[in-house]
VOGU-3710 file (C-alpha; in Angstrom, 3 decimals, decimal comma):
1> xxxxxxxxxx> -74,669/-14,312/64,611  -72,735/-10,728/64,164  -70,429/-9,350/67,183  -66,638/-10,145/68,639  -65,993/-13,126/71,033  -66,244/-12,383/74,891  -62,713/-12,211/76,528  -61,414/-14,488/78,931  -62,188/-12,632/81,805  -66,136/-12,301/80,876
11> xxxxxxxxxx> -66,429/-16,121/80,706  -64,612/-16,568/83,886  -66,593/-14,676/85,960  -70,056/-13,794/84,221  -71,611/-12,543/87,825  -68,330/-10,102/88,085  -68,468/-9,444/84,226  -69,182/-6,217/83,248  -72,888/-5,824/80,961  -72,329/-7,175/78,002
21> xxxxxxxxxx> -72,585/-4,941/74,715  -74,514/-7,128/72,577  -76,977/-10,512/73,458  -74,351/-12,683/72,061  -72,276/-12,457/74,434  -74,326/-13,785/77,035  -75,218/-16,887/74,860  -71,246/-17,332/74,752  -71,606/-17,633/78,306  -74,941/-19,102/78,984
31> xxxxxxxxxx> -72,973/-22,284/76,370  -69,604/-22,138/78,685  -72,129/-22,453/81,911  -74,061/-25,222/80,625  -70,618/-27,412/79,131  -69,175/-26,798/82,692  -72,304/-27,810/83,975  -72,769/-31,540/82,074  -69,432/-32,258/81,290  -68,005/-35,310/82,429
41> xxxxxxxxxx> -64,309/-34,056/82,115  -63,164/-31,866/84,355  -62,613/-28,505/83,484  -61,183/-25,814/85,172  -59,434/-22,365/85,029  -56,404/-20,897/87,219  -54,832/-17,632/87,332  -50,876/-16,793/87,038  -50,420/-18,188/90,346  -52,305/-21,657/89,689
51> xxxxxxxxxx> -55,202/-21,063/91,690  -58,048/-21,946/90,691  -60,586/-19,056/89,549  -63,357/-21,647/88,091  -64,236/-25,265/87,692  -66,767/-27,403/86,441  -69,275/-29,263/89,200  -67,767/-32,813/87,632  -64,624/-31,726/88,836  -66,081/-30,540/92,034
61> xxxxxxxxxx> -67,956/-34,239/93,101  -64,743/-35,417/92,319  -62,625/-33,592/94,692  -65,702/-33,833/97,189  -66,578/-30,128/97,213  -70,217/-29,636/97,413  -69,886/-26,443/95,090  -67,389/-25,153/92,486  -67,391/-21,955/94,011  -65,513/-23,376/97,108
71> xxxxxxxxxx> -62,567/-24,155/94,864  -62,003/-20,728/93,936  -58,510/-19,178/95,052  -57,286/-22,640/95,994  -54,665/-24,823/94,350  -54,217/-28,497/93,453  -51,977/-28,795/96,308  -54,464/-27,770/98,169  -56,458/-31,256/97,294  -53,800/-34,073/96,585
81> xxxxxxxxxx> -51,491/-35,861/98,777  -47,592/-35,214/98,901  -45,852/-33,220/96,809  -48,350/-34,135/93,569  -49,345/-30,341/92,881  -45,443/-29,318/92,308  -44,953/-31,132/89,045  -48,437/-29,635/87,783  -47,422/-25,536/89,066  -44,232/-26,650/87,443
91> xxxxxxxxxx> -45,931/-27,336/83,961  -48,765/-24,387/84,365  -45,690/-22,225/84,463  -43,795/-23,239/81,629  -46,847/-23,146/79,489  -47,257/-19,066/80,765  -44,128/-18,236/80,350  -43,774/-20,340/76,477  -47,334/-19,962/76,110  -47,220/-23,713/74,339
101> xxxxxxxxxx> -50,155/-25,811/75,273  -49,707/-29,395/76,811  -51,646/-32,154/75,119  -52,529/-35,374/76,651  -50,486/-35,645/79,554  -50,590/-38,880/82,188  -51,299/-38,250/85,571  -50,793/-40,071/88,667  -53,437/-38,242/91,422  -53,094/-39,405/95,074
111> xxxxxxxxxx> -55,921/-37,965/97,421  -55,980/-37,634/101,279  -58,096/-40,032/101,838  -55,962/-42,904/99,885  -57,137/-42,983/96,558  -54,955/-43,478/93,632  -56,516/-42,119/89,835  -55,276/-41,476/86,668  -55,872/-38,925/84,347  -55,418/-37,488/80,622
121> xxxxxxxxxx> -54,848/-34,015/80,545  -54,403/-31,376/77,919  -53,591/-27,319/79,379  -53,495/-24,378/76,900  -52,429/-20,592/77,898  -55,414/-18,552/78,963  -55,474/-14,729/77,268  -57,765/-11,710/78,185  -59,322/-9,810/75,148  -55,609/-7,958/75,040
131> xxxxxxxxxx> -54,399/-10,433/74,569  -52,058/-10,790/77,346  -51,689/-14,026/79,185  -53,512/-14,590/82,594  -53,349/-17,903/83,454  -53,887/-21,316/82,377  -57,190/-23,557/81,176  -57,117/-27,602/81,244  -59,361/-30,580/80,624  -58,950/-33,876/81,827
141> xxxxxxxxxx> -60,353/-37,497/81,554  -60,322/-40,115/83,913  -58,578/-43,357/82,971  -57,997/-44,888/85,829  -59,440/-48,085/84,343  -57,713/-48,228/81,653  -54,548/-47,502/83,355  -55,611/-50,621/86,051  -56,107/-53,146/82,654  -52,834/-52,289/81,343
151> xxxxxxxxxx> -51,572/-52,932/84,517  -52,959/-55,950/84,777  -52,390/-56,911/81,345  -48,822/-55,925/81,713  -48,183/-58,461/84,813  -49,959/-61,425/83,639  -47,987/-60,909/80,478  -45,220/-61,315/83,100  -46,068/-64,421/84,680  -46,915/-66,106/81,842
161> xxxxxxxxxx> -43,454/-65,420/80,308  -42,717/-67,049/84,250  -44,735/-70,140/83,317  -42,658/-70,334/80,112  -39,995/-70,181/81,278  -40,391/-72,725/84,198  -40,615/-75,485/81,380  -37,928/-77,832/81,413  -37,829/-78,235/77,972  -36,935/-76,405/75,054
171> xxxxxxxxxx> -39,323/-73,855/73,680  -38,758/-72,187/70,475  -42,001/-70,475/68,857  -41,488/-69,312/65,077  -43,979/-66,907/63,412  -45,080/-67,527/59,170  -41,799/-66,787/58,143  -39,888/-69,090/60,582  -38,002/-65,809/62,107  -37,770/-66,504/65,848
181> xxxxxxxxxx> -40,556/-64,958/68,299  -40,149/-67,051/71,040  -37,129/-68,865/73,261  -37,662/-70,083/76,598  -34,698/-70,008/79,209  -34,005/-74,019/78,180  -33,224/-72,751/75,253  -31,416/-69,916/76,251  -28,920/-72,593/78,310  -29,039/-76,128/76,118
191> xxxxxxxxxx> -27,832/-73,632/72,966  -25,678/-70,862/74,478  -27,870/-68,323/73,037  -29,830/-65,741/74,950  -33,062/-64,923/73,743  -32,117/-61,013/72,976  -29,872/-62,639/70,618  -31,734/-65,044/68,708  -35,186/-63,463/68,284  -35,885/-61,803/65,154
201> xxxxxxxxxx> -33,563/-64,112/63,050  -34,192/-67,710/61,080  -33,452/-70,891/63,026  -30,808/-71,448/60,611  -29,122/-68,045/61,634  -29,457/-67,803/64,870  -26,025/-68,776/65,544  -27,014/-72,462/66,820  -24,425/-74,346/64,777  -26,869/-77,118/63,196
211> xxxxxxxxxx> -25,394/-80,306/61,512  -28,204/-80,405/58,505  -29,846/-77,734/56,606  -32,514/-76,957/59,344  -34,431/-74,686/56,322  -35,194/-77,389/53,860  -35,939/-79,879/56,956  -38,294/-77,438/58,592  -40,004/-76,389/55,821  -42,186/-79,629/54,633
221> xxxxxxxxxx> -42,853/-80,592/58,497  -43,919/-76,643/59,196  -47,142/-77,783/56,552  -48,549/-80,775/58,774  -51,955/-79,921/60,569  -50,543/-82,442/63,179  -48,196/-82,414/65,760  -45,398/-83,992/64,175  -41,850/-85,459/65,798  -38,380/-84,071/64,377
231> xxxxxxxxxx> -34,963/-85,205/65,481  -31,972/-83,041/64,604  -28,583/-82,594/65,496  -26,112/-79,710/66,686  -22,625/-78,732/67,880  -22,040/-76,988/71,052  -18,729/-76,483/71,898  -16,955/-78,942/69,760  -19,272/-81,506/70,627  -22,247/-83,026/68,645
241> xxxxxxxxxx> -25,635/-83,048/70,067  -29,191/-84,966/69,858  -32,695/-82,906/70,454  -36,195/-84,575/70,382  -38,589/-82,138/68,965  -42,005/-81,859/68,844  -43,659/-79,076/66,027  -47,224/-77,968/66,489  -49,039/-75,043/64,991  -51,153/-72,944/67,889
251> xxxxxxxxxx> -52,841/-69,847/67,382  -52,275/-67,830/70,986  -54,841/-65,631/72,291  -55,240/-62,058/71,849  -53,245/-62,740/68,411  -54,320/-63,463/64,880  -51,163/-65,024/63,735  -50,122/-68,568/63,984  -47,294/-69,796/65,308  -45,520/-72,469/64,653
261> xxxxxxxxxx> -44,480/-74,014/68,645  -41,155/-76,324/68,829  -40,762/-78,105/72,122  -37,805/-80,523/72,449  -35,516/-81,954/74,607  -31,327/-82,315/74,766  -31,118/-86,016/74,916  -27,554/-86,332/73,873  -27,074/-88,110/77,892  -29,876/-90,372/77,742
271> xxxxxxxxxx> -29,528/-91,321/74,011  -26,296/-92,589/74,486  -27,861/-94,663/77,048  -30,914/-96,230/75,597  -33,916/-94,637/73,480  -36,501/-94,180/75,863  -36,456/-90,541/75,756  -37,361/-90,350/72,024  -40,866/-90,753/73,663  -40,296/-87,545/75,973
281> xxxxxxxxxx> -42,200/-84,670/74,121  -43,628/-81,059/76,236  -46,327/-79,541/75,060  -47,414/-75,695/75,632  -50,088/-73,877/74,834  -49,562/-70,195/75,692  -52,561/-68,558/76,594  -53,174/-65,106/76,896  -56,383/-62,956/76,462  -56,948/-59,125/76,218
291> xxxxxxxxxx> -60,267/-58,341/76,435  -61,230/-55,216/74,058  -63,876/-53,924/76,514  -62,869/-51,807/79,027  -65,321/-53,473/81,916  -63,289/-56,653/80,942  -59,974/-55,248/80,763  -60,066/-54,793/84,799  -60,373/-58,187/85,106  -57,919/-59,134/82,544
301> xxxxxxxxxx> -55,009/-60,555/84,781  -56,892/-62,928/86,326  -58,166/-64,428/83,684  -54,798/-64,539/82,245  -53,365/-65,863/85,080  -55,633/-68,740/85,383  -55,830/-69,936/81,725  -51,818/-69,768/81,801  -51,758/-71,744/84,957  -53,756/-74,284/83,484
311> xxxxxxxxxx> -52,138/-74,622/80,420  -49,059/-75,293/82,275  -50,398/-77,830/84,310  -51,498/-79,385/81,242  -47,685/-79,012/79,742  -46,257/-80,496/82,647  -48,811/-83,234/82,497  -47,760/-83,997/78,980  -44,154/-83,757/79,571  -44,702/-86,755/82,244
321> xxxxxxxxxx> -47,175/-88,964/80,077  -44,744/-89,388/77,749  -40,822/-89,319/79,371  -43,473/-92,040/81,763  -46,313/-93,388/80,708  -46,242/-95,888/84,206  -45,752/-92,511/86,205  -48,410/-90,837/84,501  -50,994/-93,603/84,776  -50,401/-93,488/88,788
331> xxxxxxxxxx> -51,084/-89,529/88,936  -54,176/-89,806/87,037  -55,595/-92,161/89,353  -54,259/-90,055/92,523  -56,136/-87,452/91,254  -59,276/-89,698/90,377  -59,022/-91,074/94,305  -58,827/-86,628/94,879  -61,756/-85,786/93,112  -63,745/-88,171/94,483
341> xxxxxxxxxx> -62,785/-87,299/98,306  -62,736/-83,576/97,880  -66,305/-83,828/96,169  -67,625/-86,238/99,461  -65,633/-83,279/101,768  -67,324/-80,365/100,065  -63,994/-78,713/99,796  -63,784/-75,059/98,002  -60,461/-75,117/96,887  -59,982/-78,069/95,279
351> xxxxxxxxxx> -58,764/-77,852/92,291  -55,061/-77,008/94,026  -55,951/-80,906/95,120  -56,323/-82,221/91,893  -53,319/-80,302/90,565  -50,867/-81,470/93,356  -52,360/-84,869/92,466  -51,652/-84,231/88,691  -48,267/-83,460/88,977  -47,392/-85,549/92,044
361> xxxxxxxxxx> -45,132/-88,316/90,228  -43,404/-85,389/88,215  -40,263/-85,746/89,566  -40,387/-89,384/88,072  -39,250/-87,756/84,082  -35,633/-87,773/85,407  -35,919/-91,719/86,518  -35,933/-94,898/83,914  -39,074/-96,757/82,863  -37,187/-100,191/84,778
371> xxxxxxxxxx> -36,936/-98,335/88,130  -40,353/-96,995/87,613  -41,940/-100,292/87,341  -40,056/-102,113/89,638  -41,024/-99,571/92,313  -44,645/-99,556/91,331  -44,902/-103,313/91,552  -43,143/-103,318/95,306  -40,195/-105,121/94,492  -36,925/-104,419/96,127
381> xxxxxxxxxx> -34,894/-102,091/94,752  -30,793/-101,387/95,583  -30,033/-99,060/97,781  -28,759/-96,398/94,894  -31,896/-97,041/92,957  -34,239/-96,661/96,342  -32,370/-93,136/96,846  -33,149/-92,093/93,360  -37,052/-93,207/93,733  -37,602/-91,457/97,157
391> xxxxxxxxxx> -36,213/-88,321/95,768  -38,470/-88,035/93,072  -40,546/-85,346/95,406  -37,954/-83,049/95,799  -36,931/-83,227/92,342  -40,757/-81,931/91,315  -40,738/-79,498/94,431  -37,429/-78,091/92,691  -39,617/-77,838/89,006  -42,658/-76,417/90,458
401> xxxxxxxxxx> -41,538/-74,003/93,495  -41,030/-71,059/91,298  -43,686/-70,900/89,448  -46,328/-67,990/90,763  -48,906/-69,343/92,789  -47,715/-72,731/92,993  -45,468/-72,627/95,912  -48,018/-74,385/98,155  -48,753/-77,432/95,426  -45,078/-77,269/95,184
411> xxxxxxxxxx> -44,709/-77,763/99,075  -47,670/-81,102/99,090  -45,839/-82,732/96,470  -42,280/-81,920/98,324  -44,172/-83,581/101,751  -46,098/-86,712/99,899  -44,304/-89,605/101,463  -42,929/-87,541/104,718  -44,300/-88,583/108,252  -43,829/-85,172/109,933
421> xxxxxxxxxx> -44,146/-82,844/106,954  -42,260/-79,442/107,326  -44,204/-76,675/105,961  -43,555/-73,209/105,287  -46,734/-71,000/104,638  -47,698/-67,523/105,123  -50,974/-67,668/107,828  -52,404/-70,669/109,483  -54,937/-70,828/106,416  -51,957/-71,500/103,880
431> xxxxxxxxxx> -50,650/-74,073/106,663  -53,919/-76,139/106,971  -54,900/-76,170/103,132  -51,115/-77,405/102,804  -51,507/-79,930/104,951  -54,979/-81,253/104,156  -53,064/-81,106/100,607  -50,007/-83,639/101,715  -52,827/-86,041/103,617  -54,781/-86,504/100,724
441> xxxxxxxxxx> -51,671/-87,215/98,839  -50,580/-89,392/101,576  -54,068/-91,485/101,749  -54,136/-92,000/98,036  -50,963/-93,288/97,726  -52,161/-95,878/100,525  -55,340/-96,404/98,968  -53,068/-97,170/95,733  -50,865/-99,907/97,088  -54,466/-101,634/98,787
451> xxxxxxxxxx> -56,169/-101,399/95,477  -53,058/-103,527/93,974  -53,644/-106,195/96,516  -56,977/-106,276/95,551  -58,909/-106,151/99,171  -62,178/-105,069/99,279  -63,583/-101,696/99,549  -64,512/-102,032/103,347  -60,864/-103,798/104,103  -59,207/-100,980/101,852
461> xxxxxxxxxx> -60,662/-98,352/104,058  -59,916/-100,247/106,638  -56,218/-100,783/105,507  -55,734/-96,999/104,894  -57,142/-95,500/107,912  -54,727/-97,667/110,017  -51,916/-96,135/108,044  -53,036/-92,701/107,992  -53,774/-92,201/111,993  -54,440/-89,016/112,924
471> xxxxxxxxxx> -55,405/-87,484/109,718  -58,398/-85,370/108,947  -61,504/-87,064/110,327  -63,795/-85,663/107,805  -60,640/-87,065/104,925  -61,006/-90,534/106,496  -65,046/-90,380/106,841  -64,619/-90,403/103,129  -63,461/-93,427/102,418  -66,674/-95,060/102,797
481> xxxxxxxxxx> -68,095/-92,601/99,781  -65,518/-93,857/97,637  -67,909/-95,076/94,561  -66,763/-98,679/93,925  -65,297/-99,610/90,008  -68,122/-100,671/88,324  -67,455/-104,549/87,328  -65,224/-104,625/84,590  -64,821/-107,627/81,610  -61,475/-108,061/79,921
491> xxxxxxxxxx> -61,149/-108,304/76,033  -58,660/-108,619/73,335  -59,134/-105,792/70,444  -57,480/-104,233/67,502  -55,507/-101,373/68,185  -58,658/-99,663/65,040  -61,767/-100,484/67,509  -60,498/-99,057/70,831  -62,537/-96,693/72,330  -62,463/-93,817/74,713
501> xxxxxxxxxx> -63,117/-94,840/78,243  -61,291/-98,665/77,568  -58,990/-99,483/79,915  -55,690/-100,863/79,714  -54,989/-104,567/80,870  -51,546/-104,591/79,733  -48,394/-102,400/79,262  -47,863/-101,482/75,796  -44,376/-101,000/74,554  -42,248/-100,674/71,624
511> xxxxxxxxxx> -40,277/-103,002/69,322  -36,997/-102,594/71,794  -39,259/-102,731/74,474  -39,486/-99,145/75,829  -42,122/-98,407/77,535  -44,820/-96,530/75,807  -48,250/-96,222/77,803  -48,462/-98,306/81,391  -51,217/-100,886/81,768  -54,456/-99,004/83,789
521> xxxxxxxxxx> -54,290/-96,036/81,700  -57,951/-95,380/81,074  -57,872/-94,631/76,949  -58,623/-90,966/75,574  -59,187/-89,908/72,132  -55,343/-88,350/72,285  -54,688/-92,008/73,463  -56,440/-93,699/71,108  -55,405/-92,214/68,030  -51,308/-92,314/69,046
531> xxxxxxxxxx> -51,469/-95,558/69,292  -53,491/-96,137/66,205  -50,241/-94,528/64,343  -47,691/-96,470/66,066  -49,699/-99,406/65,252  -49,658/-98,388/61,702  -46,295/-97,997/61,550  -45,444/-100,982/62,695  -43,533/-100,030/65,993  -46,241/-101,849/68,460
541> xxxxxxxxxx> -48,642/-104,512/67,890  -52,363/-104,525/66,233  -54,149/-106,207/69,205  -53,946/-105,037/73,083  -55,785/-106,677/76,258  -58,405/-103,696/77,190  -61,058/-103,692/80,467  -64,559/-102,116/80,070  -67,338/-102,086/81,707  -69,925/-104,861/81,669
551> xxxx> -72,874/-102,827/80,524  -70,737/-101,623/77,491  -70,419/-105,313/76,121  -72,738/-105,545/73,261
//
């Protein structure tokens, strides 16, 4: 097709336009009207002054004009809230007067009426057919979504680095070439070194002064498909100290690297002491997940947020099954005893229940297997060694309070064996779940110590509602839903035929007699096959007293 380009001017205003000299020129415009008609970027047109002299309807629904035409002579502070037009005038006039274009810029837009959107812009000078500059021509994109998923993204990266670092114990995650990609804040304080300065470097130079030559040690126990148990040795300070490690491969989401996850504990104190704590492993799993599609991407921190929080709770968990296996077996059946009441109460949010149940006896890592049993089986303890049990609430309040959205599991745990809880919460809501949260903690625990003396179910409801007076009527209703154990036989088996669901019907401990899983402790695989390798190894026995249940006796 023969004939010059229309100017500027001609495309802007093709009712104004003069005739033009050849029918070319009105298929220039007839293509400008129909792009500015189905675009779904906004495109518009100002003169020197930043008015604007034409814009597309897309732009027009979106500033709620019901016709393009009406934005004519009008400028973009004429349509967003505060001050938002300056910076734009500011950047129309710099491109006039340089007459350099401006290529995907970020916007923030705030509207009158209280909406927020983002948007990727790109402005270029605008020239008549002398070529002498009139104004200014832009097109931009919406992407407020994906400005919303990389918020979201960004702050659930945040809390999860908050989980992390809540841990107690030592986290150190190492990538394929054992350079440092991840240390916790235990880390940070057991080795002196902040994680700014040992990221990016071996273990062996990260400035941790280690007593062997951590390289050659890591390297065959970095190969094992298994978690696998390291002990090693370092000076801080002059002195020599012990860590308990625990080495695990995990492949974290949104990643396709492996990394290799070290979780430990300094147990210089307690080693001194006894061994117990070579038992006392934590175990993390961080979890994060970027969805690629943008409809997901919006919903991308919660997600996040909830597969970190449960992988947490799981850590925790872990931590406390093995620093106390007799602790641990008491918080699975507290939240057993939960499950079953919550299900009978029809209650929405229960799985804050479960978790306060879970991680109720956490506080009881920092106490010793002795006191632990002695307290469990009622006897008497001293007065120093009753102080140390009672505190064991506080101590998991103290763990647990600043973690993100655990401040009210925090608070029933804190409250579990208090008469006259005090509570903090934001609305009566928070108040009531909180305290429907410490009486269910409360009536398990009394449903525990009647289960020990063995009454029967209608005496054990009995037993507990007496102690728990006053609390939720629908909570004590319960009771009488409680499914009753189904009758039980007890059997002696090797260690090789246990199987998942077996109960314990004895404690199970080492050859210096550390405790190493609690008698009750209903078996899983996990179970099962850690004690199948200590039994292997020779450090506990080959045949353990089990329960199961009648029907399974073949």
């Amino acid at each position: 097709m023969g004939g010059s380009l229309p100017s500027s001017n001609q495309i802007l205003d093709r009712d104004n336009a003069p005739v033009p000299a050849s029918p070319e020129l009105a298929d220039y415009s007839d293509l400008l009207s129909a792009l500015l008609e189905n675009s779904t970027d906004r495109i518009y047109f100002k003169d020197l002054e930043s008015r604007f002299i034409r814009i597309n309807r897309y732009k027009a629904q979106l500033m709620h004009l019901a016709d393009p035409s009406e934005a004519i002579g009008k400028t973009d502070q004429d349509f967003l809230a505060g001050d938002r037009g300056t910076g734009r005038r500011l950047d129309e006039l710099e491109i006039i007067q340089t007459g350099a274009p401006l290529i995907d810029k970020e916007e923030r837009e705030e509207w009158p009426d209280g909406r927020v959107t983002w948007a990727s812009t790109s402005k270029m000078p605008l020239f008549n057919s002398a070529g002498k500059c009139v104004g200014t021509f832009g097109i931009s994109r919406d992407i407020t979504s994906r400005k919303l998923a990389e918020r979201a993204l960004d702050n659930a990266r945040r809390d999860a680095e908050l989980f992390i670092d809540s841990v107690p114990s030592i986290l150190i995650g190492l990538d394929a070439e054992n350079r440092i990609e991840r240390w916790n804040l235990a880390a940070a304080k057991t080795f002196g070194i902040s994680k700014a300065e040992a990221c990016g470097k071996l273990l062996a130079c990260c400035g941790v002064k280690w007593l062997s030559d951590i390289d050659s040690e890591i390297r065959p126990l970095s190969a094992a498909t298994e978690p696998v148990r390291w002990d090693v040795s370092f000076k801080k300070n002059g002195e020599e100290r012990s860590l308990g490690l625990t080495l695990r491969w995990i492949r974290p989401f949104a990643s396709d690297k492996p990394e290799l996850l070290i979780v430990g504990t300094d147990v210089t104190e307690r080693k001194r002491a006894d061994e117990e704590l070579q038992w006392k492993t934590a175990l993390l799993e961080a979890q994060t997940n970027a969805a690629q599609e943008q409809h997901r991407l919006i919903n991308a921190e919660k997600q996040l947020l909830e597969q970190t929080l449960r992988g947490s709770v799981h850590v925790l968990s872990e931590v406390l099954s093995f620093s106390n296996p007799a602790a641990f077996g008491r918080a699975m059946r507290l939240r057993s005893f939960v499950q079953q009441v919550a299900k009978s109460m029809n209650l929405e949010s229960a799985w804050q229940f479960e978790i306060a149940a879970m991680l109720s006896q956490l506080g009881c890592v920092t106490l010793p297997a002795e006191l632990m049993n002695a307290a469990y089986a009622g006897d008497r303890l001293s007065p120093e060694d009753q102080k140390k049990y009672d505190a064991h609430p506080a101590v998991a309040w103290q763990m647990l309070s600043s973690i993100p959205r655990m401040k009210a599991i925090a608070q029933m745990i804190a409250n579990q064996n208090i008469a006259h809880p005090h509570i903090e919460a934001r609305n009566d809501e928070e108040r009531r779940e909180i305290e429907l949260g410490v009486q269910l903690l409360q009536t398990g625990l009394a449903f525990e110590r009647c289960q020990g003396r063995a009454l029967s179910p209608a005496e054990t409801a009995k037993q507990v509602r007496a102690t728990c007076k006053g609390f939720d009527a629908a909570l004590l209703n319960s009771l009488d839903d409680l499914v009753p154990p189904m009758p039980m036989l007890v059997r002696e088996c090797a260690i090789t035929d246990l199987a998942v669901g077996m109960t314990l019907q004895q404690d199970i401990c080492n050859s210096i007699g550390l405790l190493i899983v609690a008698k009750g402790q209903e078996l899983t695989y996990q179970w099962i096959e850690r004690l199948k390798g200590l039994s292997k190894l020779g450090v506990i026995g080959r045949r353990v007293s089990v329960m199961l249940p009648e029907n399974n006796v073949g």
